[in-house]
C-alpha positions as a LaTeX table, in Angstrom:
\begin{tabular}{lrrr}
\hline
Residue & $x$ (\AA) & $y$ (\AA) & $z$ (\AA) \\
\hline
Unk1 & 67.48 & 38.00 & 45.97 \\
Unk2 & 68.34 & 35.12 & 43.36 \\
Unk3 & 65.92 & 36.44 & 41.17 \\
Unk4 & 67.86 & 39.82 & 41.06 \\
Unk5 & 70.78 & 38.35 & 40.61 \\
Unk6 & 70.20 & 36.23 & 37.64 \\
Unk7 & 68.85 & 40.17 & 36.22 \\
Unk8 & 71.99 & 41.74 & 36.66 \\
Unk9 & 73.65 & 38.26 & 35.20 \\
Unk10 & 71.50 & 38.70 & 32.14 \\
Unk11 & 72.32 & 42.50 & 31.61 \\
Unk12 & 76.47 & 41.71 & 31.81 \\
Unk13 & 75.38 & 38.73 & 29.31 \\
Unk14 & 73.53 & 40.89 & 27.10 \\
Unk15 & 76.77 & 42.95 & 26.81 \\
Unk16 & 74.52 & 46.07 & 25.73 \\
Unk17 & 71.66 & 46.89 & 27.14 \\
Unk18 & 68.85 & 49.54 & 27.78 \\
Unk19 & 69.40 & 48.92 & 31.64 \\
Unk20 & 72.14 & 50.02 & 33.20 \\
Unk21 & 73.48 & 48.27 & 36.37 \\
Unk22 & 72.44 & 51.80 & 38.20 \\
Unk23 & 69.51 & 51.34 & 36.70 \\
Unk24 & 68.85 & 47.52 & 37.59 \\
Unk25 & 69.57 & 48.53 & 41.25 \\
Unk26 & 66.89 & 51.29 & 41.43 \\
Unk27 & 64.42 & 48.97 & 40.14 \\
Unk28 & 65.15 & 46.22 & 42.46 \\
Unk29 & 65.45 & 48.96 & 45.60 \\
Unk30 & 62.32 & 50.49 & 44.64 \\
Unk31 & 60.00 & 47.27 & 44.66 \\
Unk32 & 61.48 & 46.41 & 47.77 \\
Unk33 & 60.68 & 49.49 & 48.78 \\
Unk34 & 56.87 & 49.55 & 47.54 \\
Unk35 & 56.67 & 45.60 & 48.21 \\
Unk36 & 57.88 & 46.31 & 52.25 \\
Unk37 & 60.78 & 44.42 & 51.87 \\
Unk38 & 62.84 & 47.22 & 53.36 \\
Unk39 & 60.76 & 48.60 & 56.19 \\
Unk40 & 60.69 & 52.44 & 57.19 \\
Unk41 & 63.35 & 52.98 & 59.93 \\
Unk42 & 65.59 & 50.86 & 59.03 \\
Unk43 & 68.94 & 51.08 & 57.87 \\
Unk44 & 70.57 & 49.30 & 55.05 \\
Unk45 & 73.37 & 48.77 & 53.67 \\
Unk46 & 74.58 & 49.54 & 49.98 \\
Unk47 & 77.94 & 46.95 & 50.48 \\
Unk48 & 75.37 & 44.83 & 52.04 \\
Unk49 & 72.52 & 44.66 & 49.27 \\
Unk50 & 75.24 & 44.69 & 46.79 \\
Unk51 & 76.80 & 41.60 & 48.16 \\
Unk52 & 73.55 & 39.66 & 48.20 \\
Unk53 & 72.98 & 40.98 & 44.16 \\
Unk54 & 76.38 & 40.12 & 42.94 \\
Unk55 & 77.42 & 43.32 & 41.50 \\
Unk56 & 79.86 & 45.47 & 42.47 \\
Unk57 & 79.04 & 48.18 & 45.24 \\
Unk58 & 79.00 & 51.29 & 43.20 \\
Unk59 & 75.75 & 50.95 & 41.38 \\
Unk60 & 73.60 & 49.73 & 44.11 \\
Unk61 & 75.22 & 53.18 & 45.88 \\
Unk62 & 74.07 & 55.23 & 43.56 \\
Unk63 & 70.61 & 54.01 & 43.12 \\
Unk64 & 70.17 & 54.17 & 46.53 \\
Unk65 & 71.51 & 57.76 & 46.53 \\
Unk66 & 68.95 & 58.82 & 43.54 \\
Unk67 & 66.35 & 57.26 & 45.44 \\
Unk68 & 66.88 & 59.36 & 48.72 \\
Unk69 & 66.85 & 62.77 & 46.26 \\
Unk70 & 63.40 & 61.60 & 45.53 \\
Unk71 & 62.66 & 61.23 & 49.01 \\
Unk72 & 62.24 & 57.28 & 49.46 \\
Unk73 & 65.55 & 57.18 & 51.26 \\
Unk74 & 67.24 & 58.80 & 53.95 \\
Unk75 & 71.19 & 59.29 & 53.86 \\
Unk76 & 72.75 & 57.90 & 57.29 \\
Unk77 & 76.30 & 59.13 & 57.78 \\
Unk78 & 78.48 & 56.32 & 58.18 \\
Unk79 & 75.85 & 53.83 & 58.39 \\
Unk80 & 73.96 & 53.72 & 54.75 \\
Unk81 & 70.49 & 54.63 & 54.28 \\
Unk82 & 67.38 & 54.65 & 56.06 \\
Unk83 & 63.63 & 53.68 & 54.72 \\
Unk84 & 61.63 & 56.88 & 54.98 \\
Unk85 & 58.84 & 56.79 & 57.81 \\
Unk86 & 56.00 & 58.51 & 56.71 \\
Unk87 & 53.59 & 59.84 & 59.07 \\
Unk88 & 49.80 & 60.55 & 59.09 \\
Unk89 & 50.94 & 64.60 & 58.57 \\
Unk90 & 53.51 & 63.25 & 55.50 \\
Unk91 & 50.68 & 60.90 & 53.93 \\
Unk92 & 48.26 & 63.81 & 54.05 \\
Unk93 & 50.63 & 66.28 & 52.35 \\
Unk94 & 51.33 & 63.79 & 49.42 \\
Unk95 & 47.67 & 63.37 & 48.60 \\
Unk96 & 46.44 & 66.62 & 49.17 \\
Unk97 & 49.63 & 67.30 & 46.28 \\
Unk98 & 48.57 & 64.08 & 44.19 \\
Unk99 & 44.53 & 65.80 & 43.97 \\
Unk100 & 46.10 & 69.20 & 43.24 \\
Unk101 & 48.55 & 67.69 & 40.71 \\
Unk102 & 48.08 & 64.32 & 39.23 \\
Unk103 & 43.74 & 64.89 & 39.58 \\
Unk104 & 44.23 & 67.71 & 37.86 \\
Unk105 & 46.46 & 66.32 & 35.07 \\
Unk106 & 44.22 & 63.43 & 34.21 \\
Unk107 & 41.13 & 65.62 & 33.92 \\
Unk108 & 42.91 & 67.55 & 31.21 \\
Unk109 & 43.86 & 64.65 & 29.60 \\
Unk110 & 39.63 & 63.67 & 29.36 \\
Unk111 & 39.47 & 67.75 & 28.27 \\
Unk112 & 41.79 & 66.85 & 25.48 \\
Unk113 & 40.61 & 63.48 & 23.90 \\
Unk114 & 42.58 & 60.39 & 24.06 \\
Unk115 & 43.16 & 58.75 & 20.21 \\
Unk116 & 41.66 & 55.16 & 19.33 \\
Unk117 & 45.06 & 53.91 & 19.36 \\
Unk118 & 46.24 & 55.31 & 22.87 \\
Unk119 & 42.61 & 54.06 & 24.14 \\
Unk120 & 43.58 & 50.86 & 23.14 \\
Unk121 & 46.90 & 50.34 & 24.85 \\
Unk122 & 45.27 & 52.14 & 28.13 \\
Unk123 & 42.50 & 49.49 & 27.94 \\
Unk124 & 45.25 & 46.72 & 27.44 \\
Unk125 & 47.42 & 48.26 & 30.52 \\
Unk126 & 44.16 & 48.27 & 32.80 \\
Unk127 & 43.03 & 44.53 & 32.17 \\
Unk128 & 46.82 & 43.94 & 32.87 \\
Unk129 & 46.53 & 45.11 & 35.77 \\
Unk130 & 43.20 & 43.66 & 36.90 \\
Unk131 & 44.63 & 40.55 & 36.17 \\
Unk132 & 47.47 & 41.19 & 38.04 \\
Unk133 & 45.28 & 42.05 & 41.23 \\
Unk134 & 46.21 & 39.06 & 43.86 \\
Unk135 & 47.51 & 39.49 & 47.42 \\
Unk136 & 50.23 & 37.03 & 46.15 \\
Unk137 & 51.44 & 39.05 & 43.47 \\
Unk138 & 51.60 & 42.70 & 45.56 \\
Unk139 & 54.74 & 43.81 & 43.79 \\
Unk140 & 53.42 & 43.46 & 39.69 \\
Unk141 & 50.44 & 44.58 & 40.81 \\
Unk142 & 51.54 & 47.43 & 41.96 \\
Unk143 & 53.56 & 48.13 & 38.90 \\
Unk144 & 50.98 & 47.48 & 36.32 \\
Unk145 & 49.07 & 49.90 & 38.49 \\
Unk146 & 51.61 & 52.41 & 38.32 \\
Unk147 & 51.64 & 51.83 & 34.37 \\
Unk148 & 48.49 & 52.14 & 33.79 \\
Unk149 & 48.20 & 55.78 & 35.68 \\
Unk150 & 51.58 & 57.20 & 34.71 \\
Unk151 & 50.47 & 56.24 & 31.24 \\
Unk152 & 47.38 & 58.63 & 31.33 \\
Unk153 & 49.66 & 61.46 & 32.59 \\
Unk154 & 51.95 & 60.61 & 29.79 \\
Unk155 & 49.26 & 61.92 & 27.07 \\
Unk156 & 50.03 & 65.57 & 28.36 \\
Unk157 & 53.29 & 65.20 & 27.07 \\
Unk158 & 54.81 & 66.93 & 29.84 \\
Unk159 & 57.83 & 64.89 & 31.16 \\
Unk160 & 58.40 & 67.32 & 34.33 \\
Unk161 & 54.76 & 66.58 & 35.24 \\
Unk162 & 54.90 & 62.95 & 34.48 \\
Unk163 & 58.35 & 62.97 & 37.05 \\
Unk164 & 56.21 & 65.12 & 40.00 \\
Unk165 & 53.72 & 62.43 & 40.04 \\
Unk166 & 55.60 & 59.39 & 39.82 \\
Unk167 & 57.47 & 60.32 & 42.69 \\
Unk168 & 54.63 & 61.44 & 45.00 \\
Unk169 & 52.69 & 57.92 & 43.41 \\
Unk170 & 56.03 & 56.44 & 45.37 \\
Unk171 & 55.94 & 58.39 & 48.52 \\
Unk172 & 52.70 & 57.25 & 48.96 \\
Unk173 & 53.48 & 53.89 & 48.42 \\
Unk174 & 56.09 & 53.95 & 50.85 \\
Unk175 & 53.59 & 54.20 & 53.62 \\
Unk176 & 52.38 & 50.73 & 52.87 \\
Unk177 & 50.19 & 50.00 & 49.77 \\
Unk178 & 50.57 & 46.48 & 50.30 \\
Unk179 & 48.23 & 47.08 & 53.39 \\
Unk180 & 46.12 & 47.25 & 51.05 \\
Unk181 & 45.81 & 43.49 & 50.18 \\
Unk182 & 45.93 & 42.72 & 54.12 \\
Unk183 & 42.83 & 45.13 & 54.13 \\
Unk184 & 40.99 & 43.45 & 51.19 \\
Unk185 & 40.85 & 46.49 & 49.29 \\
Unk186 & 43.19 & 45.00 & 46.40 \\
Unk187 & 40.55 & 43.89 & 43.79 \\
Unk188 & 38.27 & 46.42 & 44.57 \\
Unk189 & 41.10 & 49.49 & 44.11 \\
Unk190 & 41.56 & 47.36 & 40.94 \\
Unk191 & 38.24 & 47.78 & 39.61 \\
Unk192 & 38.09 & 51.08 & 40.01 \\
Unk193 & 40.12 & 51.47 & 36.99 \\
Unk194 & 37.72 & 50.33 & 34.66 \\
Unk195 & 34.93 & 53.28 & 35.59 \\
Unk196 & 38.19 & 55.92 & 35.09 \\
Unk197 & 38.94 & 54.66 & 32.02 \\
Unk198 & 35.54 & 54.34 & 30.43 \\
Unk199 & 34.90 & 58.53 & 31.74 \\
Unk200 & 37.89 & 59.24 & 30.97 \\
Unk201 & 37.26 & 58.42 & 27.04 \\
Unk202 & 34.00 & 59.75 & 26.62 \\
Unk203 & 35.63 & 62.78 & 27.71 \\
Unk204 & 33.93 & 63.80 & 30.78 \\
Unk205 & 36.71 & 66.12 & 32.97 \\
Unk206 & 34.30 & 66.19 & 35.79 \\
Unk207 & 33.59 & 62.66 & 36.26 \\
Unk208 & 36.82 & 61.61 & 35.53 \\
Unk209 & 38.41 & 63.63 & 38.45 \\
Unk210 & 35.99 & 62.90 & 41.23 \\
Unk211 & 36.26 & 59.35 & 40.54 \\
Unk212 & 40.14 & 59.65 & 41.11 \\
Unk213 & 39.83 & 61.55 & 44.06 \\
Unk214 & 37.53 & 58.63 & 45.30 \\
Unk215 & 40.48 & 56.20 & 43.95 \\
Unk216 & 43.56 & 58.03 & 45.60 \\
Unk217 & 41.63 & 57.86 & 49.04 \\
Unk218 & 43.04 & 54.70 & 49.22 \\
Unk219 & 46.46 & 56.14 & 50.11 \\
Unk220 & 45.55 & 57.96 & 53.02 \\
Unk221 & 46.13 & 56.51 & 56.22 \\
\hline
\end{tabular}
């Protein structure tokens, strides 16, 4: 946790900053969350991750409390909050939501034409994450990933949309994406970006969406 305290250090340092300490906390929560850090079942303790950060207990509360409205955490009277187990039946409703919703959403995006400047940044934010693509280095993968897709959705330019599929991209993560690296599936996920991008800009809805049905397959159990 050193490195998340020296984050917090450099917010209160900064005086004003775009992060809040709330924030700060969700961020940290969340890729210990997505990293398997804090493993489903368990209970933890805001006073207690709070101590190890440095900061007071309040924001670390209520990121933990926005995180279980979004259904990564479980309130636990009395006790804190509890990792969110998902089962085969919970895995299968996310991705049979994610093909309906976020499939969907990047085959209109195709439909609609993507401009030579947002091409650019989406090919920038894919070899980012390529790069990124190491067992030892889960967590940024995982977050360049998650750039690189919500970034696509973000060309619809609708924010409620954007939200829906960021949080059922979590709640599939939940479940154990770093398996993925224990699997050997890491680079090879990875590389399936490039053949989504490349459809995806010569505008071809159909082949953009069954190649991201084939890519979300990798969240099922």
């Amino acid at each position: 946790m050193q490195e998340h305290r020296e984050a917090f250090a450099g917010i209160s340092e900064l005086g004003e900053s775009r992060l809040t300490l709330k924030d700060e906390a969700t961020s940290i929560v969340r890729r210990a969350l997505m990293s398997g850090d804090m493993e489903p079942g368990k209970i933890y303790s805001a006073n207690a991750l709070a101590s190890q950060l440095g900061v007071s207990n309040s924001p670390v509360r209520e990121a933990m409390m926005a995180l279980s409205e979004q259904g990564l955490l479980e309130v636990v009277r009395n006790r804190g909050f509890r990792v969110v187990e998902m089962s085969p039946k919970d895995q299968r409703e996310v991705y049979d939501l994610r093909l309906l919703i976020e499939v969907t959403a990047v085959g209109r995006v195709a439909e609609q034409g993507v401009s030579p400047a947002d091409a650019r940044r989406l090919a920038a934010l894919n070899d980012a994450a390529l790069a990124s693509a190491r067992p030892d280095n889960m967590v940024d993968y995982l977050e360049r990933d998650q750039q690189f897709h919500l970034s696509i959705v973000e060309l619809l330019g609708n924010t409620r949309m954007t939200k829906i599929i960021e949080n059922l991209r979590d709640q599939s993560r939940i479940s154990g994406s770093y398996h993925l690296a224990e699997r050997g599936l890491l680079a090879t996920s990875a590389a399936e970006h490039g053949p989504i991008l490349t459809a995806l800009l010569a505008g071809d809805r159909m082949l953009t969406e069954s190649l991201m049905v084939e890519h979300l397959s990798y969240s099922l159990p």
